[in-house]
N, C-alpha and C positions, 0 to 999 in steps of 0.2 A: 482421389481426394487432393485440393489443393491446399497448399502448405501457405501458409501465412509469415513471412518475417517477423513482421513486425509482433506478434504474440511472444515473442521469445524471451529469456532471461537474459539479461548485460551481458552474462560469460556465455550464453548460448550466441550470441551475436556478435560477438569478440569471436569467439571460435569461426561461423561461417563467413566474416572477413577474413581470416587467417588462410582458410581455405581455400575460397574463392579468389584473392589476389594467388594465392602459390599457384593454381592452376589458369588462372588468368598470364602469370608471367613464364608457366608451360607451353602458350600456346595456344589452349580452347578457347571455343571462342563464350566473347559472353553472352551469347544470347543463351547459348545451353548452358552456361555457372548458372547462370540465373534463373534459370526455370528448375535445375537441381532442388535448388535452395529458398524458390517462393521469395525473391527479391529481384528489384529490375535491374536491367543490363546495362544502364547510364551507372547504376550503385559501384557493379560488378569492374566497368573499367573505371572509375573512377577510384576505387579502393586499390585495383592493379595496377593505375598509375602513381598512386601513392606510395604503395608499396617500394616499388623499382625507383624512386626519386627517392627516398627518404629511408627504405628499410623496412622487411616485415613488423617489426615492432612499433612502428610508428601509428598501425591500426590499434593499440591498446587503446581501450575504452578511455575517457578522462574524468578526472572525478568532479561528480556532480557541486554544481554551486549549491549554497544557501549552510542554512544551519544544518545541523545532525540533527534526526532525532531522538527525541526524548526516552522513547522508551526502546530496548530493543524485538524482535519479531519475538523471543521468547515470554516477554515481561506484558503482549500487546495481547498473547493467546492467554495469559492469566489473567489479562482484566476480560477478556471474552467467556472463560471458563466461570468468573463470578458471576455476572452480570447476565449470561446464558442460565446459567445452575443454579441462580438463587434470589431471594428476595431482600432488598434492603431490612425487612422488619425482622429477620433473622438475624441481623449485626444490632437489633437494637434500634435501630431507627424510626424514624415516626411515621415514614411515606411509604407507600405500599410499589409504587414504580421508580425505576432509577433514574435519576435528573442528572447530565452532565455535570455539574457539581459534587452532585453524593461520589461519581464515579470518581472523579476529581482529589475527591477529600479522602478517598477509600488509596487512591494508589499514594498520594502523599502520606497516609499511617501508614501503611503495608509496606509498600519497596521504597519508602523514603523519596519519591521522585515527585518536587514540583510542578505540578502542570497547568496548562490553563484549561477552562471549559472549552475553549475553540479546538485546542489540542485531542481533544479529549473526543470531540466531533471528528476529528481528523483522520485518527483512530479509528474509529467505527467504519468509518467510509473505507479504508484501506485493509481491513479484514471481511468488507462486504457485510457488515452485522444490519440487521434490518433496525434503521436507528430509530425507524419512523413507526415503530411495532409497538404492542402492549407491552414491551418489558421498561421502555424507557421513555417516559414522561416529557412533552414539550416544557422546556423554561416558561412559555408563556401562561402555562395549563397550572404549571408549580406555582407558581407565584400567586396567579390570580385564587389557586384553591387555598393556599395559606392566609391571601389578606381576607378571604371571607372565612377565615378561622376554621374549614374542613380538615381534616387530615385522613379521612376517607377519602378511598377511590372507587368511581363506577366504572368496570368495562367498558373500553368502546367500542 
Protein backbone atom coordinates (compact mmCIF):
# COMPACT_ATOMS: atom_id res chain seq x y z
CA UNK A 1 0.00 0.00 0.00
CA UNK A 2 1.35 3.35 -0.93
CA UNK A 3 1.37 5.94 1.75
CA UNK A 4 0.29 9.29 0.85
CA UNK A 5 2.02 12.51 2.71
CA UNK A 6 0.14 14.72 1.74
CA UNK A 7 -3.37 13.10 3.50
CA UNK A 8 -1.83 13.65 6.90
CA UNK A 9 -2.64 15.85 10.01
CA UNK A 10 -0.30 19.24 10.52
CA UNK A 11 1.08 17.36 13.75
CA UNK A 12 1.18 14.17 11.65
CA UNK A 13 3.53 16.22 9.26
CA UNK A 14 5.41 18.22 11.74
CA UNK A 15 6.32 14.78 13.09
CA UNK A 16 7.65 13.11 9.63
CA UNK A 17 9.92 16.36 9.06
CA UNK A 18 11.16 15.80 12.40
CA UNK A 19 12.03 12.51 11.46
CA UNK A 20 13.12 12.57 8.33
CA UNK A 21 15.62 15.71 8.63
CA UNK A 22 17.13 13.64 12.06
CA UNK A 23 17.81 10.74 9.73
CA UNK A 24 18.63 12.74 6.79
CA UNK A 25 21.41 14.48 9.17
CA UNK A 26 22.34 10.64 10.21
CA UNK A 27 23.32 9.91 7.08
CA UNK A 28 20.53 7.86 5.00
CA UNK A 29 19.99 8.59 2.21
CA UNK A 30 16.77 10.40 0.89
CA UNK A 31 15.67 8.54 -1.59
CA UNK A 32 14.75 5.71 1.18
CA UNK A 33 13.49 8.71 4.06
CA UNK A 34 11.22 9.32 1.44
CA UNK A 35 9.84 6.32 0.14
CA UNK A 36 9.65 5.44 4.23
CA UNK A 37 7.32 8.22 4.57
CA UNK A 38 5.23 8.55 1.05
CA UNK A 39 7.10 12.04 0.49
CA UNK A 40 9.69 13.03 -2.31
CA UNK A 41 13.32 13.09 -1.63
CA UNK A 42 13.90 16.92 -3.18
CA UNK A 43 11.16 17.29 0.41
CA UNK A 44 13.39 14.98 2.44
CA UNK A 45 16.85 16.91 1.71
CA UNK A 46 15.48 20.07 1.65
CA UNK A 47 13.86 19.81 5.23
CA UNK A 48 17.64 18.11 6.08
CA UNK A 49 19.11 21.08 5.01
CA UNK A 50 17.14 23.14 6.86
CA UNK A 51 17.35 21.44 9.70
CA UNK A 52 21.32 21.39 10.02
CA UNK A 53 21.32 25.37 8.94
CA UNK A 54 18.86 26.65 11.29
CA UNK A 55 18.03 23.74 13.88
CA UNK A 56 15.46 20.79 14.27
CA UNK A 57 12.92 23.33 15.50
CA UNK A 58 12.94 25.30 12.71
CA UNK A 59 10.61 22.59 10.80
CA UNK A 60 7.71 23.48 13.34
CA UNK A 61 4.63 24.00 11.27
CA UNK A 62 3.78 27.91 11.15
CA UNK A 63 0.59 29.28 11.90
CA UNK A 64 -1.96 29.56 9.29
CA UNK A 65 -2.84 33.08 8.05
CA UNK A 66 -6.50 34.51 7.86
CA UNK A 67 -9.13 34.73 10.43
CA UNK A 68 -10.00 31.78 13.10
CA UNK A 69 -12.83 30.31 12.85
CA UNK A 70 -16.00 30.91 14.03
CA UNK A 71 -17.14 27.92 15.50
CA UNK A 72 -14.89 25.26 16.98
CA UNK A 73 -14.74 21.37 15.63
CA UNK A 74 -16.97 20.58 18.79
CA UNK A 75 -19.68 23.49 18.24
CA UNK A 76 -19.46 22.42 14.04
CA UNK A 77 -20.59 18.50 15.07
CA UNK A 78 -23.57 20.19 17.06
CA UNK A 79 -24.95 22.10 14.31
CA UNK A 80 -24.29 18.62 12.35
CA UNK A 81 -26.16 16.62 15.05
CA UNK A 82 -29.33 19.18 14.65
CA UNK A 83 -29.46 19.53 11.23
CA UNK A 84 -28.58 15.50 10.65
CA UNK A 85 -31.30 14.63 13.58
CA UNK A 86 -34.12 17.01 13.02
CA UNK A 87 -36.40 19.06 11.44
CA UNK A 88 -36.79 22.85 11.61
CA UNK A 89 -40.76 22.42 12.27
CA UNK A 90 -39.74 20.88 15.49
CA UNK A 91 -38.21 24.29 16.82
CA UNK A 92 -41.33 25.87 15.71
CA UNK A 93 -40.56 27.05 12.53
CA UNK A 94 -42.49 27.24 9.40
CA UNK A 95 -40.12 25.47 6.58
CA UNK A 96 -40.01 22.06 6.55
CA UNK A 97 -35.93 22.07 5.14
CA UNK A 98 -32.98 23.76 6.62
CA UNK A 99 -31.87 27.06 4.72
CA UNK A 100 -28.43 28.26 5.57
CA UNK A 101 -30.04 31.11 7.33
CA UNK A 102 -32.43 28.97 9.70
CA UNK A 103 -28.92 27.20 10.52
CA UNK A 104 -27.53 30.67 10.92
CA UNK A 105 -30.27 31.95 13.28
CA UNK A 106 -30.38 28.47 15.16
CA UNK A 107 -26.45 28.81 16.18
CA UNK A 108 -26.81 32.57 16.95
CA UNK A 109 -29.89 31.59 19.69
CA UNK A 110 -28.13 28.37 20.76
CA UNK A 111 -24.27 29.05 21.29
CA UNK A 112 -24.57 32.72 21.02
CA UNK A 113 -22.23 32.82 17.90
CA UNK A 114 -22.71 35.26 15.09
CA UNK A 115 -22.31 33.84 11.76
CA UNK A 116 -22.96 34.40 8.28
CA UNK A 117 -24.82 32.25 5.79
CA UNK A 118 -21.64 31.91 3.62
CA UNK A 119 -19.89 30.63 7.06
CA UNK A 120 -22.44 28.53 7.49
CA UNK A 121 -21.97 26.92 3.82
CA UNK A 122 -18.34 26.70 4.82
CA UNK A 123 -19.17 24.57 7.49
CA UNK A 124 -20.98 22.14 5.88
CA UNK A 125 -18.25 21.67 3.26
CA UNK A 126 -15.66 21.03 5.90
CA UNK A 127 -17.62 18.39 7.97
CA UNK A 128 -18.35 16.83 4.34
CA UNK A 129 -22.42 17.22 5.16
CA UNK A 130 -24.30 16.50 1.92
CA UNK A 131 -25.34 20.25 1.62
CA UNK A 132 -26.90 19.68 -1.63
CA UNK A 133 -29.36 16.91 0.13
CA UNK A 134 -33.09 16.87 0.98
CA UNK A 135 -32.34 18.11 4.51
CA UNK A 136 -31.16 21.61 3.45
CA UNK A 137 -33.12 23.77 1.09
CA UNK A 138 -31.39 26.00 -1.81
CA UNK A 139 -31.62 29.94 -0.66
CA UNK A 140 -32.88 30.13 -4.12
CA UNK A 141 -35.76 27.33 -3.69
CA UNK A 142 -36.41 29.40 -0.10
CA UNK A 143 -37.21 32.46 -1.35
CA UNK A 144 -38.84 31.73 -4.50
CA UNK A 145 -41.28 29.25 -2.45
CA UNK A 146 -41.96 32.12 0.20
CA UNK A 147 -42.74 34.95 -2.41
CA UNK A 148 -45.38 32.55 -3.94
CA UNK A 149 -46.74 32.45 -0.37
CA UNK A 150 -45.98 28.11 -0.09
CA UNK A 151 -44.61 27.10 2.99
CA UNK A 152 -44.92 23.53 1.94
CA UNK A 153 -42.46 21.40 0.68
CA UNK A 154 -42.41 18.68 -2.02
CA UNK A 155 -39.53 16.04 -2.18
CA UNK A 156 -37.19 16.07 -4.67
Amino acid sequence: MKIDGRKFSTEEKHLIRRMAAQRYLEGESPTRIAASYGVSAVSVHRWGKQAGEAGIDSLSPKPKPGRPKKLTREEDDEVFRWVAGGDPRQLGLYFGLWTRKIIADQIEQRLGIAISVTSVESCFIALAFPHKSRFVAPMSATKSRLRNGSTSVTRR
